[in-house]
KOLFIMAR-988033 format. One line per 3 residues: their letters; for each residue x, y, z of C-alpha. Coordinates in pm, whole numbers, plus 50000, padded with zeros to 5 digits. Layout:
// residues N
a> X/Y/Z ~ ... .
***
This chain:
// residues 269
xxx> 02865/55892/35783 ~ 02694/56043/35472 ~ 02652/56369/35633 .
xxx> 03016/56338/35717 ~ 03134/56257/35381 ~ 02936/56577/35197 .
xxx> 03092/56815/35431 ~ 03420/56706/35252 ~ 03281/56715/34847 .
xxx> 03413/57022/34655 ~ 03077/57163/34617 ~ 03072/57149/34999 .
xxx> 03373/57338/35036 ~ 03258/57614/34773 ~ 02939/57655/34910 .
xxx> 03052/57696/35299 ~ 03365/57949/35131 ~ 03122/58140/34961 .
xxx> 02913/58159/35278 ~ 03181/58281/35461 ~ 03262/58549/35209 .
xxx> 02942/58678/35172 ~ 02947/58702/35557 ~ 03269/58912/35570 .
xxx> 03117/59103/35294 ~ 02805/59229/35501 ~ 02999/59273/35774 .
xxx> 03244/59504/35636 ~ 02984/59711/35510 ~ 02831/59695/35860 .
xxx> 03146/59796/36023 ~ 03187/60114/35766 ~ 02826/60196/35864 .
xxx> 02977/60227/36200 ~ 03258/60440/36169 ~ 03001/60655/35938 .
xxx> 02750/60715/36200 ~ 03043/60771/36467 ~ 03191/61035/36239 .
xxx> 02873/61216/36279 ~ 02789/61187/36612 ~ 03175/61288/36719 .
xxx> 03243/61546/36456 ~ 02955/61811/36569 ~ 03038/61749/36937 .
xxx> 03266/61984/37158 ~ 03551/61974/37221 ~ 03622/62101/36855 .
xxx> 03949/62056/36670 ~ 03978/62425/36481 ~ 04328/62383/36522 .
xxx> 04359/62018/36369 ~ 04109/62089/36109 ~ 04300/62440/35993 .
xxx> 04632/62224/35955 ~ 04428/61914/35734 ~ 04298/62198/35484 .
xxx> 04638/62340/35452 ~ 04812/62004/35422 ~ 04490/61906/35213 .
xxx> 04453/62224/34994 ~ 04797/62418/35004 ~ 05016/62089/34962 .
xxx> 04828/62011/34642 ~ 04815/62317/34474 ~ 05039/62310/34231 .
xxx> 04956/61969/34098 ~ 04584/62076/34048 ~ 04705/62402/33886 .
xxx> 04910/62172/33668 ~ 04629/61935/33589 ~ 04360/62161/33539 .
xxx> 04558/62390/33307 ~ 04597/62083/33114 ~ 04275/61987/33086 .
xxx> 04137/62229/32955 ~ 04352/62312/32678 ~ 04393/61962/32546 .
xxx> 03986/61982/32563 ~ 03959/62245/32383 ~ 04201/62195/32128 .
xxx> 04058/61821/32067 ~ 03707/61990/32051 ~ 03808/62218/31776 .
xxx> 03833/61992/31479 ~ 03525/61834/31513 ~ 03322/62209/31560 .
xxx> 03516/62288/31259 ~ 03349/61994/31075 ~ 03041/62178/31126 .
xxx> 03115/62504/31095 ~ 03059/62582/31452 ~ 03375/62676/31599 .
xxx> 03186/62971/31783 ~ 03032/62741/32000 ~ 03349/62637/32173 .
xxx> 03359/62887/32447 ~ 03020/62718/32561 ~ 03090/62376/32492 .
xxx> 03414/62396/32728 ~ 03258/62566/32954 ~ 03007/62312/32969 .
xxx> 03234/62005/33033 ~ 03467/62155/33260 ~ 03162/62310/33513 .
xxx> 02960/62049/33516 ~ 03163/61718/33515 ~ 03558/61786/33467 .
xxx> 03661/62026/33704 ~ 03484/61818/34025 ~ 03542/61501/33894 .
xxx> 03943/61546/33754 ~ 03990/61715/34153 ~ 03826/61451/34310 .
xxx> 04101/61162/34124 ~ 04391/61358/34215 ~ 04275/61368/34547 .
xxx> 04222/61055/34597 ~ 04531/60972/34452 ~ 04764/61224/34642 .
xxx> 04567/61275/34964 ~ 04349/61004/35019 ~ 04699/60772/35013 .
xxx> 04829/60989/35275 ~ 04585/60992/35534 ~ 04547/60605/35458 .
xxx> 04898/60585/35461 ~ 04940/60819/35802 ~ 04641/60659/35989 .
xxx> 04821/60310/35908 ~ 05105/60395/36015 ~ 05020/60493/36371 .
xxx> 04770/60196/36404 ~ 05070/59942/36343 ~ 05280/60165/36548 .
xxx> 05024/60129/36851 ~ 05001/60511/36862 ~ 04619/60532/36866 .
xxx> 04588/60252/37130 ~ 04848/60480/37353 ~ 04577/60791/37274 .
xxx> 04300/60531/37392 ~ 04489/60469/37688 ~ 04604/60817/37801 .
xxx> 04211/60941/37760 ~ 04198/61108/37428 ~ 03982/61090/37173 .
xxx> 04184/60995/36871 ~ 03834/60935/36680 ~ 03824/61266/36675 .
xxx> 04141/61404/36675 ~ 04253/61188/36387 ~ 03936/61083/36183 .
xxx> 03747/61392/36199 ~ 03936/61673/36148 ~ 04060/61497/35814 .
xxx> 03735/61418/35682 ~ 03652/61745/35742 ~ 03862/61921/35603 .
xxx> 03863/61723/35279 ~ 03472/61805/35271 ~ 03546/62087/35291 .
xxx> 03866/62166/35075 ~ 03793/61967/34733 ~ 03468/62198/34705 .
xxx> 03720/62498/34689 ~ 03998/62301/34471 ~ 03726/62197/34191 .
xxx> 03616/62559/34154 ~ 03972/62652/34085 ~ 04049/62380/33890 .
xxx> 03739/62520/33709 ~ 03865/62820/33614 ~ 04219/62708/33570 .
xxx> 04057/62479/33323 ~ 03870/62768/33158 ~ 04171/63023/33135 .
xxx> 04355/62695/32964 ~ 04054/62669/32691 ~ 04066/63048/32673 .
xxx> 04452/63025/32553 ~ 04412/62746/32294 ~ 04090/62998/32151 .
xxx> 04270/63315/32146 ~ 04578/63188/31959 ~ 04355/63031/31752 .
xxx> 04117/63238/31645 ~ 04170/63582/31837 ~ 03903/63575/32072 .
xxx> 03956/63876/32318 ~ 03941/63786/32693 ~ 03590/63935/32770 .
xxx> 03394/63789/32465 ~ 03533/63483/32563 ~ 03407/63490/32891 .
xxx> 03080/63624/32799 ~ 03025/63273/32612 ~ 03168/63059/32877 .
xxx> 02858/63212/33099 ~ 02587/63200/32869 ~ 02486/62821/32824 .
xxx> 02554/62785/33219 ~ 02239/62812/33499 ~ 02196/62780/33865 .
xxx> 02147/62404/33858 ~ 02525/62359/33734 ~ 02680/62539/33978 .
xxx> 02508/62349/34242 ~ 02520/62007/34132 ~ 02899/62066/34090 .
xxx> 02891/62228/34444 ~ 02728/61884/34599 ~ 02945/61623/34377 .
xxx> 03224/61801/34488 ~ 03112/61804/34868 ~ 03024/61458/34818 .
xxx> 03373/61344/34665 ~ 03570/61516/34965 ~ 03351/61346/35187 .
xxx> 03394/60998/35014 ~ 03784/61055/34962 ~ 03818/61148/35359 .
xxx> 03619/60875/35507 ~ 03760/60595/35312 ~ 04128/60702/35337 .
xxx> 04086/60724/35731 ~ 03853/60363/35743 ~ 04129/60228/35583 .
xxx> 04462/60336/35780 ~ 04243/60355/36124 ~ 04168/59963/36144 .
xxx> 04479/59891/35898 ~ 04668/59547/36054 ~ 04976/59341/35960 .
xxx> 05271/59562/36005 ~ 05423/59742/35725 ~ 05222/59518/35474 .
xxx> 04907/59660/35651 ~ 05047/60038/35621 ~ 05065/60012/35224 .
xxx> 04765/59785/35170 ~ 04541/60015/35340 ~ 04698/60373/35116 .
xxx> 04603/60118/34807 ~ 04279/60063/34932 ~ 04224/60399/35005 .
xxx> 04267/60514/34630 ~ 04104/60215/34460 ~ 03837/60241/34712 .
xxx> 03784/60616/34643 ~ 03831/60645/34311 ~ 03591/60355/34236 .
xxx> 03284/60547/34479 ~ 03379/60881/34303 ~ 03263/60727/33951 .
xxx> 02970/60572/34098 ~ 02861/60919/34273 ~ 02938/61086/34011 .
xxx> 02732/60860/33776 ~ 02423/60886/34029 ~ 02438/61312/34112 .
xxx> 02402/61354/33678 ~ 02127/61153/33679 ~ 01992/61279/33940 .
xxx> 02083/61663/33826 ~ 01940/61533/33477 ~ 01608/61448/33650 .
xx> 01570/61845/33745 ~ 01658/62009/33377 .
***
């Protein structure tokens, strides 16, 4: 009877519900390891998807052009003109070339690509994947013989891997050319001196840790936007919970990579 009796205290019921939630916990993190390990083993296996993966990079890259155009432009010149006051407290406004050039290579341009993207396309392909998961499309692939693993989850993830590596080095330069604007009508700087001092403080190391962070963001934004529409459930409720999940859940790993690859990158100058 006593035994009986504690499985109905309070402390009872918070222990066994924090049980279960730390259950569902490691298995959701066993269940991503999954569909991680099955990307890999399906995505470098024939038949490949050239086609699929061609149309995701356009629909990936071309679709969000214009907003990273936007967005970089604006980065950099509301930098750079919020730099400026604070050089001129020094008396080292000809360091501002370099000190833009700095932020926007080596943390802004990968980073400021990577939250976009998670926020335009990694709701989409959460969105999209949902959709056809409520809709029983993937089960009819299953059925007919197809692979929609790799039709659906693949191409995408691949061709945000390998997209947001080619956005963040023109949002890069966008960024720069937006810096360059608020300098020149500031204080004349002609075009090629300008870019001569945007160069200078720079090395091989920068380059390449913002090459891998922004690898690793596409990556991150691709799988987690397909995870989340590809086992999405509960109708229409499912369809927007999982293009919610998709950018919290990306945007959240994106800071934490992001924190790790500069102290890693740190480590190495």
């Amino acid at each position: 009877m006593d035994s009986v009796s504690d499985q109905t205290t309070p402390e009872y019921k918070k222990q066994s519900t924090f049980k279960k939630k730390l259950y569902n916990f490691f298995a959701e993190v066993y269940k991503i390891h999954l569909f991680i390990v099955r990307f890999f083993k399906e995505a470098f296996m024939p038949p490949f998807e050239f086609k699929e993966v061609i149309r995701q990079c356009y629909e990936v890259g071309v679709r969000s052009f214009t907003l990273i155009t936007v967005t970089g432009f604006i980065v950099g010149l509301i930098f750079t003109k919020q730099s400026r006051p604070s050089l001129i407290t020094f008396g080292a406004t000809s360091w501002l070339p370099s000190l833009v050039s700095i932020a926007i290579m080596r943390a802004l341009a990968p980073l400021v690509t990577a939250l976009i993207a998670s926020g335009k396309v990694g709701s989409s392909i959460g969105a999209e994947l949902g959709s056809m998961r409520v809709t029983e499309q993937i089960d009819a692939m299953e059925v007919s013989g197809t692979k929609p693993f790799k039709f659906l989850v693949c191409t995408r993830v691949l061709a945000t891997t390998i997209t947001i590596p080619i956005l963040a080095t023109y949002t890069g330069f966008i960024g720069l050319l937006g810096g360059y604007l608020n300098v020149a009508m500031n204080e004349g700087t002609s075009y090629t001196t300008f870019m001569q001092q945007v160069f200078q403080p720079l090395v091989y190391l920068d380059f390449t840790a913002s090459l891998i962070k922004s690898i690793v963001f596409g990556f991150t934004i691709g799988i987690v936007g397909c995870y989340q529409g590809y086992y999405s459930n509960k109708g229409t409720e499912g369809v927007g919970k999982a293009a919610n999940g998709a950018v919290v859940t990306a945007m959240f790993l994106v800071f934490i990579e992001e924190i790790i690859i500069v102290q890693i990158a740190s480590n190495f100058r």
